[in-house]
C-alpha positions as CSV (number, residue, x, y, z in Angstrom):
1,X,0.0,0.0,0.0
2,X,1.3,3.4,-0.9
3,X,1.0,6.2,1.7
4,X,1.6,10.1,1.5
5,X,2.8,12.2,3.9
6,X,4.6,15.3,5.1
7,X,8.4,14.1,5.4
8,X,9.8,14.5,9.0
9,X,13.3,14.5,10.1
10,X,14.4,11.1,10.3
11,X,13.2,10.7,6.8
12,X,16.7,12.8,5.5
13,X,18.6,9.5,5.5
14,X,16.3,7.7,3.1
15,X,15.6,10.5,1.4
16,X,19.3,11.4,0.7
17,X,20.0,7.7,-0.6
18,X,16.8,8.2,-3.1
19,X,18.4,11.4,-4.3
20,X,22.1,10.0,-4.0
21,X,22.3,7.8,-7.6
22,X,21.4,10.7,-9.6
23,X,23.4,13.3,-8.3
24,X,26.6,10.5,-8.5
25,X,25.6,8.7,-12.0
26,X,23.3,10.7,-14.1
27,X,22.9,14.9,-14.8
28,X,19.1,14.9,-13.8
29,X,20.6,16.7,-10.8
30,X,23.6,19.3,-11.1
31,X,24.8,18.8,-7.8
32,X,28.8,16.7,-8.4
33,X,28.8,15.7,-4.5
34,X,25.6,14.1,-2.6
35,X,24.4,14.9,0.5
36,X,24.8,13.4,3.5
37,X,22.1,12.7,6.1
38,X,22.3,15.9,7.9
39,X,22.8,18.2,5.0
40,X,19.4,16.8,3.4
41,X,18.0,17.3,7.2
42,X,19.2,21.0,6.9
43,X,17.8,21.4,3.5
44,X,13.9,20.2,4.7
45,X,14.3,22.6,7.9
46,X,15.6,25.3,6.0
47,X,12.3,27.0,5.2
48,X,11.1,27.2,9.1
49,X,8.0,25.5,7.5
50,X,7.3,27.4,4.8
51,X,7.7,25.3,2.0
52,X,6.7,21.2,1.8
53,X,8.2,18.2,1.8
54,X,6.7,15.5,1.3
55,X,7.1,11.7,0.9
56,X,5.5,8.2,-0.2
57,X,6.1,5.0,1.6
58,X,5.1,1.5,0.9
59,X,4.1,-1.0,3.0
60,X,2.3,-0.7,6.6
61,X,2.5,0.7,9.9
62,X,6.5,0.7,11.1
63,X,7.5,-1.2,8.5
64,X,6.7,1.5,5.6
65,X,9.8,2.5,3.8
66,X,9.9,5.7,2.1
67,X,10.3,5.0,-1.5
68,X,10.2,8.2,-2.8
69,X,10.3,12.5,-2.2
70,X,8.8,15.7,-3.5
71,X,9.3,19.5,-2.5
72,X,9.1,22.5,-2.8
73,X,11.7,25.8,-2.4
74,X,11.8,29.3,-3.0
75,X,12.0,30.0,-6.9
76,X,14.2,33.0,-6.9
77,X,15.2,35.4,-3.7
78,X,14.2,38.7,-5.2
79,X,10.2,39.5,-2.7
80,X,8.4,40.0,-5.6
81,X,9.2,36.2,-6.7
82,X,7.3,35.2,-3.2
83,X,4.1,33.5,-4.9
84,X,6.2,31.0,-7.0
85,X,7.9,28.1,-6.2
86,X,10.5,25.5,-8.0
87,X,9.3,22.0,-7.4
88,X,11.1,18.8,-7.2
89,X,10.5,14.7,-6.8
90,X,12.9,11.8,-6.9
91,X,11.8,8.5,-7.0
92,X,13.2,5.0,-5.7
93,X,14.2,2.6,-8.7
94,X,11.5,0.4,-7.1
95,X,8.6,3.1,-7.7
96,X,9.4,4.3,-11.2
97,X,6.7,4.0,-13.0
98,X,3.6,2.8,-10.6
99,X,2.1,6.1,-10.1
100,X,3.7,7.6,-7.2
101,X,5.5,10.4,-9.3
102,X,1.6,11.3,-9.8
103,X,1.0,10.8,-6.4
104,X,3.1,12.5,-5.1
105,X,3.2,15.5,-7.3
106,X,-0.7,15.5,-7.0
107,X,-0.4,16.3,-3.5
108,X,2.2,18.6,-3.5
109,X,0.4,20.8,-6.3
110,X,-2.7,20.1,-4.0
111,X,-0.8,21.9,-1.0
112,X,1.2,24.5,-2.7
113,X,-2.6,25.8,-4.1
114,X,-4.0,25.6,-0.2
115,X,-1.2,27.8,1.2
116,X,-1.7,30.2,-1.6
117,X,0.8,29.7,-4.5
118,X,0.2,31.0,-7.5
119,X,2.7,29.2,-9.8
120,X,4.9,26.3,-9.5
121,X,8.2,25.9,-11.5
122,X,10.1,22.4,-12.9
123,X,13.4,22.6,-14.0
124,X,14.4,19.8,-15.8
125,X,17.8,18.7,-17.4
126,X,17.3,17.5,-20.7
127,X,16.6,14.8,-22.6
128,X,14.6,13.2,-19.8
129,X,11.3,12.1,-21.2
130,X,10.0,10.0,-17.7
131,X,10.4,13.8,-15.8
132,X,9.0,15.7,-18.7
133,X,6.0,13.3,-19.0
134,X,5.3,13.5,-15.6
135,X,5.6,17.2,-15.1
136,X,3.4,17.4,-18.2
137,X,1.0,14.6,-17.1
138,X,0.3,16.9,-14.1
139,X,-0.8,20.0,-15.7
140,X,3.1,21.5,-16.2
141,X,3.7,23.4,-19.7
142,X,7.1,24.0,-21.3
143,X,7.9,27.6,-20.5
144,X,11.6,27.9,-21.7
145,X,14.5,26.5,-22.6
146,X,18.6,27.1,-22.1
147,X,20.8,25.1,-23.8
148,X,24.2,23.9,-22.6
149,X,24.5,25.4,-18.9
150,X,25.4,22.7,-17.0
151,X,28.6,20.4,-17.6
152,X,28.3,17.6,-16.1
153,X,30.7,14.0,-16.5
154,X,32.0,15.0,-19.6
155,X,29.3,16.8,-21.3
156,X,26.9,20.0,-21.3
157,X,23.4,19.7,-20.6
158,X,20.4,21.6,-21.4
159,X,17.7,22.4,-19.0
160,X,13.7,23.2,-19.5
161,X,12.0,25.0,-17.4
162,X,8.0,23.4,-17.4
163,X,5.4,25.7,-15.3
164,X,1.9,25.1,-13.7
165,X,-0.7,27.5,-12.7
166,X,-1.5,26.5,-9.0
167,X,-4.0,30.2,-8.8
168,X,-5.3,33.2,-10.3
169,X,-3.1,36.1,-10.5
170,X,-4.9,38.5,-8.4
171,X,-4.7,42.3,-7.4
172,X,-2.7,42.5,-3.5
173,X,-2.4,38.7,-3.5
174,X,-2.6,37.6,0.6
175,X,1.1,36.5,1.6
176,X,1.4,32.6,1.0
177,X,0.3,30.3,4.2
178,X,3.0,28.1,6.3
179,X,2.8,24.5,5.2
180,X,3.0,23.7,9.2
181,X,0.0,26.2,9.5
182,X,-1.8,23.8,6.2
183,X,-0.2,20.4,6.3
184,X,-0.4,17.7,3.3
185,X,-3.2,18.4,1.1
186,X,-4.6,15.3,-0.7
187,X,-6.2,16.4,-4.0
């Protein structure tokens, strides 16, 4: 059984060895050196609970194992940028393609929209059809494209930039809700 729910603490260690293999073997990520336990731990408190993380176990009761991640961070620093948000998810090997990605993403577009969001970001390094279908699948658009900026193992690689629409654009929008004031929003 597949569960979601708002990461905690003592979920950095898994969710460092999720995000480990593709920081170390592929260029979906443009990090050269993976985190360790506590620097993933100071990367989900680093908000002060203002953006989400959440996760997806399997299995039941103490025995679920997280098998994969999503988030959300601050898009750029500049106030006016406040509304947005750059989203990410990494998945286990074991969960590719059984509809956690969806999941996952479903909830945290879900949540985003309750605290107030008004557009999420992906940034994707390309070619990577499984992340573009996804991000597509879940209401994401391509929004722009840079070519060779990051060079990673050998070679330069591209990056897309996919938005979704989480709210209306209004007039004075209110200032965007804590996610430990709303919690995991199942859509």
């Amino acid at each position: 059984m597949i569960a979601l729910r708002a990461a905690v603490p003592a979920d950095a260690a898994t969710i460092a060895a999720i995000y480990a293999p593709h920081v170390l073997a592929g260029t979906v990520s443009f990090e050269t050196a993976a985190p360790d336990e506590a620097q993933m731990r100071d990367r989900m408190t680093a908000s002060a609970g203002l953006y989400p993380w959440l996760v997806a176990t399997a299995g039941a009761g103490d025995e679920a194992a997280v098998i994969g991640y999503a988030y959300a961070t601050r898009f750029r620093e500049r106030a006016a940028y406040r509304w947005v948000v750059e989203t990410s998810i990494y998945l286990a090997d074991a969960a590719q393609r059984q509809g956690v990605g969806r999941s996952l993403y479903g909830a945290l577009i879900a949540t985003l929209r309750t605290q107030g969001f008004t557009q999420a970001m992906g940034v994707i390094a390309l070619p990577n059809e499984p992340s573009v279908a996804l991000h597509e699948a879940v209401g994401f658009r391509r929004a722009g494209h840079f070519r060779e900026v990051g060079y990673k193992h050998g070679q330069w690689v591209d990056v897309g930039y996919w938005q979704r629409p989480l709210a209306d654009s209004v007039v004075s929008p209110a200032e965007p809700r804590r996610f430990a004031d709303v919690g995991i929003v199942l859509p």
